[in-house]
N, C-alpha and C positions, 0 to 999 in steps of 0.2 A: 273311619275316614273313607275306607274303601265304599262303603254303603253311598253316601254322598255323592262320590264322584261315579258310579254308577247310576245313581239318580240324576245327575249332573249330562250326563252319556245318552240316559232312554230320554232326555228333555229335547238334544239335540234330535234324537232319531225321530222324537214327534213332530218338530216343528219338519224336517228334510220330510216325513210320509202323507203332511198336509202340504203342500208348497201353495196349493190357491188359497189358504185361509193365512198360512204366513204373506202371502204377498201382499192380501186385500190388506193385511193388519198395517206393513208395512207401509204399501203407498198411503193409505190415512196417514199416518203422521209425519211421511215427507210432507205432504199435501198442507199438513197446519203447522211443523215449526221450518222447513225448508223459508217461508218468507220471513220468519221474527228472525232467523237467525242473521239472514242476509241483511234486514236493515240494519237490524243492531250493528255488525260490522260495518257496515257504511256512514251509519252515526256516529262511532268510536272514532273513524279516519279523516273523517269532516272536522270535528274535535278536537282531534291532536293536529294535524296541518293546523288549523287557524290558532292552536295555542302556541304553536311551534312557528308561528308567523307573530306574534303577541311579542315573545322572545327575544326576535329576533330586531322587534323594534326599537321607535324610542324610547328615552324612561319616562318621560313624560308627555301627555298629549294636551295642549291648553288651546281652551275657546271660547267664546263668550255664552253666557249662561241668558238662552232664548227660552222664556216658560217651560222653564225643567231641561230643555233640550240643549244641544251643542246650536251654537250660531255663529255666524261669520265675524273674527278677529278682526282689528284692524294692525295694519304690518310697523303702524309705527311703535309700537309694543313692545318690538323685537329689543332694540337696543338698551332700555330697560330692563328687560328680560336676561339679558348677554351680562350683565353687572353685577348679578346677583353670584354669591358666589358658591360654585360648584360647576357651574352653568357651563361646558364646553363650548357648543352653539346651537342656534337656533335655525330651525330651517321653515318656511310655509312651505302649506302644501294645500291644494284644494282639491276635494272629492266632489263628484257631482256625477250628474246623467245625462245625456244627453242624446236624441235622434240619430243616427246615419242611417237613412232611407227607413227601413221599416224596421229596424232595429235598433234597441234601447241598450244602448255604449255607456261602459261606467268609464267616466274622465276623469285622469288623475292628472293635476298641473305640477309640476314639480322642476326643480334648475339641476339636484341630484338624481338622476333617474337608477345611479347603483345603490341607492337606498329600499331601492324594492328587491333587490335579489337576483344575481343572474343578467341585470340590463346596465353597463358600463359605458355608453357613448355616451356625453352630453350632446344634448340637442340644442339647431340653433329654432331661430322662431317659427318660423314657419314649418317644422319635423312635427314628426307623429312616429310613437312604435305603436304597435296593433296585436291584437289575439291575435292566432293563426287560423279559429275557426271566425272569426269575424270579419278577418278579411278573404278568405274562403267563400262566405255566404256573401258579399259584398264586391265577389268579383277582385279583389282591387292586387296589385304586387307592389313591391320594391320600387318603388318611381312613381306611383301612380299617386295623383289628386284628387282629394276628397274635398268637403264640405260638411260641416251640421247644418242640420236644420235648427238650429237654433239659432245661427247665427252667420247663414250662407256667403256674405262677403267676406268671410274670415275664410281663405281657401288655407290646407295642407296639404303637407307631401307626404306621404307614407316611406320615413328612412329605416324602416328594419320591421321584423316581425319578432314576437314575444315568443322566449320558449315556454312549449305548453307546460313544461315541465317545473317554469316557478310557481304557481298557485293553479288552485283550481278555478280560480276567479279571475287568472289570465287571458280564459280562453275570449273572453268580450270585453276587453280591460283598452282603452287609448291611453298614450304617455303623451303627454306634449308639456313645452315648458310653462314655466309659470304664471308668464307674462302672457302669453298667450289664453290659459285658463282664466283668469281676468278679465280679458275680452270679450270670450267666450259666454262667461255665466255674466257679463256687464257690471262687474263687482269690482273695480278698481281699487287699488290697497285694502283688500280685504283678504282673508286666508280662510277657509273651514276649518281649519288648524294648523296651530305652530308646533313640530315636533323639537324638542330639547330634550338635548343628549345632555347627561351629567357625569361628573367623573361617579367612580364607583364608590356606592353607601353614600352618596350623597343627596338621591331622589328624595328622601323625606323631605327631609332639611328643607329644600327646595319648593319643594309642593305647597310646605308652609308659609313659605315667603311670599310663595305668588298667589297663595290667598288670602294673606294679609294686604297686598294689593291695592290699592284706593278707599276712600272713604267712606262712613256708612251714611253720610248724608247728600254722597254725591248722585247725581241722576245717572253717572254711567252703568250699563250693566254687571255686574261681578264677572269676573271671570273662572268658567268651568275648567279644572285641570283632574283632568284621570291619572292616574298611574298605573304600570304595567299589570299591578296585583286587581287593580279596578276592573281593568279591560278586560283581565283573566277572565276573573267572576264573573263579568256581563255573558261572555261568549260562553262560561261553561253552563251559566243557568240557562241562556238563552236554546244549547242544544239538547241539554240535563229538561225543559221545558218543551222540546220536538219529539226527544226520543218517548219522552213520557204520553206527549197526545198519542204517537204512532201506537205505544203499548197500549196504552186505555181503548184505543177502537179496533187494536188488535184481540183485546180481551174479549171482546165482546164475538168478534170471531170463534176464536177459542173456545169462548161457551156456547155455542149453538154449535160447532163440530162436537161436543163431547157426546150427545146422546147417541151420534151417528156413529160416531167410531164405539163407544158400548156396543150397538147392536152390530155391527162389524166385528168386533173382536169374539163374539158367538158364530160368525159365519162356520160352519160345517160343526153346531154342536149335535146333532145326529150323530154321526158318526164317533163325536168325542164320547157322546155318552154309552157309546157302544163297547168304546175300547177299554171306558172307566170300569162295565159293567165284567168282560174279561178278566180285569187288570184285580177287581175285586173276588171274582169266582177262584182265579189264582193262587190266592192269598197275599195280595197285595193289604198294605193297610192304608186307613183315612190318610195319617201323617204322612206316608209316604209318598201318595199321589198329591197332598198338595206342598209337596217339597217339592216334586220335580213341575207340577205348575208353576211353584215360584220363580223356578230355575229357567222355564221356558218363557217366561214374563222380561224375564232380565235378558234374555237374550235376546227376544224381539227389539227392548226398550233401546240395548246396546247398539245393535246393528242397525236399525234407525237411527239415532242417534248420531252414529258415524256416517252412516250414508247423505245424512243431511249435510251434517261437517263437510265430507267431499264434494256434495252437490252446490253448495255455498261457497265454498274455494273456488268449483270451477266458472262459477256463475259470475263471480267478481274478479278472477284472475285473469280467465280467459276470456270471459265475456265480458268483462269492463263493467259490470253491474246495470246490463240494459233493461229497461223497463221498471227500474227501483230509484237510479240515482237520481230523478227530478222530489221524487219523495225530501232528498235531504239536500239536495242542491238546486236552487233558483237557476231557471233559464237553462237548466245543464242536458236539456230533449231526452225523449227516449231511448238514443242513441248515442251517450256521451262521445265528444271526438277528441276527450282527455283522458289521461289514467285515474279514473276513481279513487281516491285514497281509502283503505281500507283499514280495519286492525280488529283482527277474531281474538278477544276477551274470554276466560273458560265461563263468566257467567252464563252468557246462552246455552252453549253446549251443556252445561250440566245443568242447566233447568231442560233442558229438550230431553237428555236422558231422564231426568226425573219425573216429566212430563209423563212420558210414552211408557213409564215405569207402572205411575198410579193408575194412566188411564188401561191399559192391557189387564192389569190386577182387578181392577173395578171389572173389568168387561167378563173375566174369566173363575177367578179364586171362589165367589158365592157358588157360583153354575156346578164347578167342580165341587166343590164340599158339599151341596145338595143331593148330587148324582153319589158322591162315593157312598153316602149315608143310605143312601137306597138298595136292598135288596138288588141283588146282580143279575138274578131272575128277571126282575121286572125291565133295569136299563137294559138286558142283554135282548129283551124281545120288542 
């Protein structure tokens, strides 16, 4: 044991008597998993917010079924819908987009505006609540009158601002009420959907009824109903589907840094193979120098590994993940003016240390067992 940990001991001492080949080694691999790790965390937090917003919704989401697609409900549904039993209530709601000046506002029409979280005033008709950064880039406050371009005679008043703190899709998000969203998108008794709340374990039941629904010979369209477990799936495949393009083109990175960081992690083999040649005159043996290679592998691998960890923490804690969060977030700038949602998973990290494990060993283990095998005569001169 003692032997070990003294090979363990002269690993440290080589890596501290090279510091410019430990450091070249090092920043390479900040350099290639510092960015996979950062996204990945920002894919994980994106993820869990919207599943955790999923959650928190209705149990069920019904709308008419446009060529595969959700399309616009009509509201006389509802009361039908309310008779079925389980059915607590039903609410419309309409999503949509809409212009304010040179900016593209997602509009939500809604008569509950505390069903999105954190926003408890009802609104009367003519109210708007608003991101804080869209009304920020927009000029506008608390009393101030706006218009869409969609539909400029339809004036609002801006009565409160959104905390930035309920979604991340707060920060360009309008609230106005229902009736209002109506005018707006010229859809008179129509919904983009009706959310229905059920008592509890009674969403199946439900889902079935209201696709049983009308006839199969009638010309209305069927109606599409999601449930919580659907919308799940949509949104985890949909980012399980992000994070995967981001890794696939990040692979490709990956593989063209390997040759580079090989020929780097030989940076100062001169002098390695001089120490090997020493180390052999000595009476060092093969095994033993490439024990304490392997020991100096894993050490590199480690502390890389960790320094990426901290460099990624402070990147996204303290830097709010600038320059990465448009990667996983629409419309979100280079400079997000929300808190990033985040969540570091130990996958990355321990593919980064094992990363920086194979590639250090590839770059170093052959070299060394080449040199040790050699006459110390010959490396020593």
């Amino acid at each position: 044991m003692g032997k070990h940990v003294n090979l363990f001991l002269a690993a440290t001492e080589a890596i501290l008597r090279t510091p410019a080949r430990s450091g070249v080694v090092l920043f390479c691999l900040l350099a290639v998993l510092l960015p996979f790790v950062t996204a990945m965390a920002v894919a994980e937090g994106v993820r869990q917010e919207s599943l955790v917003s999923v959650q928190a919704g209705a149990d069920l989401y019904v709308a008419r079924d446009q060529y595969g697609r959700n399309g616009p409900v009509s509201l006389d549904r509802i009361p039908e819908l309310e008779k079925i039993p389980g059915v607590v209530r039903v609410v419309p709601r309409i999503v949509g987009r809409a212009y304010l000046g040179e900016d593209l506002a997602v509009i939500v029409g809604i008569d509950e505006p505390g069903l999105l979280g954190g926003v408890q005033e009802p609104l009367g008709f003519g109210q708007a609540l608003m991101g804080e950064e869209l009304a920020r880039r927009l000029d506008l406050r608390v009393g101030s009158e706006f218009r869409f371009f969609l539909f400029p005679a339809l004036p609002f008043t801006l009565a409160g601002l959104i905390d930035p703190a309920l979604s991340i899709w707060s920060s360009r998000m309008v609230v106005i009420p229902f009736q209002a969203a109506e005018q707006l998108f010229k859809l008179p008794g129509k919904a983009s959907e009706l959310l229905v709340y059920c008592r509890p374990g009674t969403a199946d039941q439900v889902a079935e009824q209201l696709g049983s629904l009308g006839k199969p010979w009638e010309m209305t369209p069927p109606l599409r109903i999601q449930t919580k477990a659907i919308v799940h799936r949509y949104i985890k495949r949909g980012f399980d589907i992000q994070a995967g393009t981001f890794t696939m083109f990040y692979a490709t990175a990956f593989a063209l840094a390997i040759p580079a960081l090989l020929i780097l992690s030989g940076f100062g083999q001169g002098e390695r193979r001089r120490r090997i040649g020493i180390m052999k005159a000595t009476g060092w043996q093969t095994l033993d120098i490439l024990e304490m290679t392997v020991y100096e592998n894993l050490l590199l691998a480690l502390t890389g590994s960790t320094l990426t960890l901290a460099l990624a923490v402070c990147w996204l804690r303290v830097g709010n993940g600038i320059g990465i969060a448009p990667l996983f977030i629409s419309q979100a700038g280079w400079v997000p003016s929300f808190a990033v949602p985040v969540s570091f998973t130990p996958l990355p990290v321990v593919f980064s240390f094992l990363f920086g494990l194979v590639l250090t060993m590839l770059g170093t283990i052959v070299p060394t067992w080449k040199t040790a095998v050699t006459p110390p005569l010959t490396t020593m001169g």
